[in-house]
N, C-alpha and C positions, 0 to 999 in steps of 0.2 A: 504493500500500500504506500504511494505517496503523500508524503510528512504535511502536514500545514505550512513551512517554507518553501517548501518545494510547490507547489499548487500555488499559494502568493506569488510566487516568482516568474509562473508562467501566466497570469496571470496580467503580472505588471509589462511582461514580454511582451504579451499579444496587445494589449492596451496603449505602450509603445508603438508598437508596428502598425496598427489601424491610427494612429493619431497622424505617423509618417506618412503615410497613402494620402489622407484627408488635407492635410496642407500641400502635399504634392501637385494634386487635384485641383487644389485651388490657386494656387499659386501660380502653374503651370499652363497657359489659354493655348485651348484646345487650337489647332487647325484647321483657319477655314479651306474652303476649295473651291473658288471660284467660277474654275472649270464646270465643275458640275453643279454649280449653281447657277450659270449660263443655260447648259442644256436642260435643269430642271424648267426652267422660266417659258426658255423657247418651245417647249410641248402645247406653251397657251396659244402656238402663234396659228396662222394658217398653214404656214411655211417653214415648218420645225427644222428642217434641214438646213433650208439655205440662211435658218437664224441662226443657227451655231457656226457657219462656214464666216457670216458678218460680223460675228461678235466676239468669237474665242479668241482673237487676236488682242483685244481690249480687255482681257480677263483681270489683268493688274489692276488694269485703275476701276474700272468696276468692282470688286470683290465680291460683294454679295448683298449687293445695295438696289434693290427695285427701281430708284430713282434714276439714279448714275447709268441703270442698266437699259432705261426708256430714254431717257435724254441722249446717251449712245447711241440707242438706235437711230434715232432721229437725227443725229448727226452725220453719220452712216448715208443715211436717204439723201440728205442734200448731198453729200459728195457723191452719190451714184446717179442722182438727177441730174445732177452739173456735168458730171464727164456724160450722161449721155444728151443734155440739149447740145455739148458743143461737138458731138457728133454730127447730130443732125444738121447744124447751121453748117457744119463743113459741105453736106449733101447738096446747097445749093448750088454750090461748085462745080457738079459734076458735069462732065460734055451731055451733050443731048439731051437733057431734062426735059421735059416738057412742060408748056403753062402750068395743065392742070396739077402737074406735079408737083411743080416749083410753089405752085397756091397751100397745096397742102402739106409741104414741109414749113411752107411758114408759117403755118395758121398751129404747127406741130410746135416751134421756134415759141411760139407766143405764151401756147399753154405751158411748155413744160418750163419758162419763166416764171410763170403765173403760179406752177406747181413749185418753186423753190421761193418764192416769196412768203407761202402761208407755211412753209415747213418751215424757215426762217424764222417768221412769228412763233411757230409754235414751240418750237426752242427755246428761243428767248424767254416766252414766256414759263414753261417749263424749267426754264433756267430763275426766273424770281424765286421762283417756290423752294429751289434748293438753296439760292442764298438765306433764305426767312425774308425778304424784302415782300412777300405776297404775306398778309393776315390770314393764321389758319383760319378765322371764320369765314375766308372768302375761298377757300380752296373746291370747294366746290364750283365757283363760278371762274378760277382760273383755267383748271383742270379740263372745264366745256370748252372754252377758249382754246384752249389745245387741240382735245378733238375735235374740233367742227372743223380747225385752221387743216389737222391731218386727212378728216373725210375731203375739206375741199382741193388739196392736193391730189389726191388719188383722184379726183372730176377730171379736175385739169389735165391728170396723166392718158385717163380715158379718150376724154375728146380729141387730144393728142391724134388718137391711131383713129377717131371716127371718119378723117377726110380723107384718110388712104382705101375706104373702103372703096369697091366697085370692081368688076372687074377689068377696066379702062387704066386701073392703075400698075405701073411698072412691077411684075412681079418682085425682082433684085430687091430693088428700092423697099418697097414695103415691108416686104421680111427683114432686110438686115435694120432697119426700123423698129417694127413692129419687136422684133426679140428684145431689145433692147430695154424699150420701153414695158415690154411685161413684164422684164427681170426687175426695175425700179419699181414697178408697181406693186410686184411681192414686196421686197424690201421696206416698201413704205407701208403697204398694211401688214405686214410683220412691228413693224414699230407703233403701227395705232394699236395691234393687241396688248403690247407691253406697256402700253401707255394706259391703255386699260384693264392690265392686270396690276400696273401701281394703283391706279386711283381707287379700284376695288380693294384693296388691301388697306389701304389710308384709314378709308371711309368705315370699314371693320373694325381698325384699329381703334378711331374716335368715335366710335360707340358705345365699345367695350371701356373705353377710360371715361365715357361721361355715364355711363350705368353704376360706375362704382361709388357709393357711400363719400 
């Protein structure tokens, strides 16, 4: 049989060694993983794939922040809007266009300006919110302000490709167009969903802290 020393002693042992663990524990902040906290996100989008193909490269400054990870996107989308109008404005260039061609790459030139002005805005103002400059009790009415500015981009994107319809138009021209312009158009409603999985999360969150006591 073991002594009453002996038993105190293992006792104070194990007592020791869970108090070690416990400060360990706390002391020591766990690892996030941005990576996969990317791909969890982007399952909200339409375009799961080509969200993680736009984002993993910004894992760093992202980390694991909803905000940082919608206002990315969005940043994202203007850079993919902009490289592809100054595509297109290159297309007026080409030998042998024709009127009605030439009409409908600039009416193309117009909107997808038009589509990088309201994603523009919609940054910007997405960008108040994350300085604190927007009043949380307005953040519902900034948050709209975002999305209508991102639905109205995606318009813009559309009408884009409407003037190339018909069969009179150059097939070449249309297709290397028209790709272009649908890969921004994923990218940009990949960014209105994260845009709408922040605000969703927000608005969860300030309900749950104004219910409490």
């Amino acid at each position: 049989m073991m002594t009453t020393r002996l038993v105190l002693s293992l006792l104070i042992l194990n007592l020791t060694l869970y108090m070690a663990a416990a400060i360990a524990e706390y002391t020591v902040p766990k690892q996030s993983n941005p990576t996969n906290f990317i791909k969890a996100s982007c399952k909200s989008t339409r375009y799961p794939v080509l969200c993680v193909q736009c984002l993993i490269g910004y894992a760093n400054s992202v980390r694991e922040s909803e905000q940082q990870l919608a206002i990315t996107a969005l940043n994202v989308s203007i850079s993919r809007t902009r490289s592809c109008a100054s595509f297109i404005k290159k297309m007026t260039k080409l030998r042998g266009i024709k009127p009605r061609e030439y009409r409908a790459v600039k009416d193309c030139i117009t909107n997808m300006d038009g589509s990088m002005d309201q994603l523009s805005e919609s940054a910007k103002e997405l960008g108040l919110i994350m300085k604190g400059q927007a009043l949380s009790e307005d953040f519902s009415w900034h948050i709209s302000n975002v999305q209508t500015w991102v639905s109205a981009a995606m318009t813009y994107q559309t009408t884009c490709l409407d003037g190339f319809a018909g069969p009179r138009m150059d097939g070449n021209l249309k297709a290397s167009i028209r790709d272009r312009v649908v890969s921004v158009s994923q990218v940009t409603s990949n960014a209105l969903a994260l845009v709408n999985h922040f605000a969703s999360l927000h608005q969860t969150t300030s309900l749950t802290t104004n219910k409490k006591p």
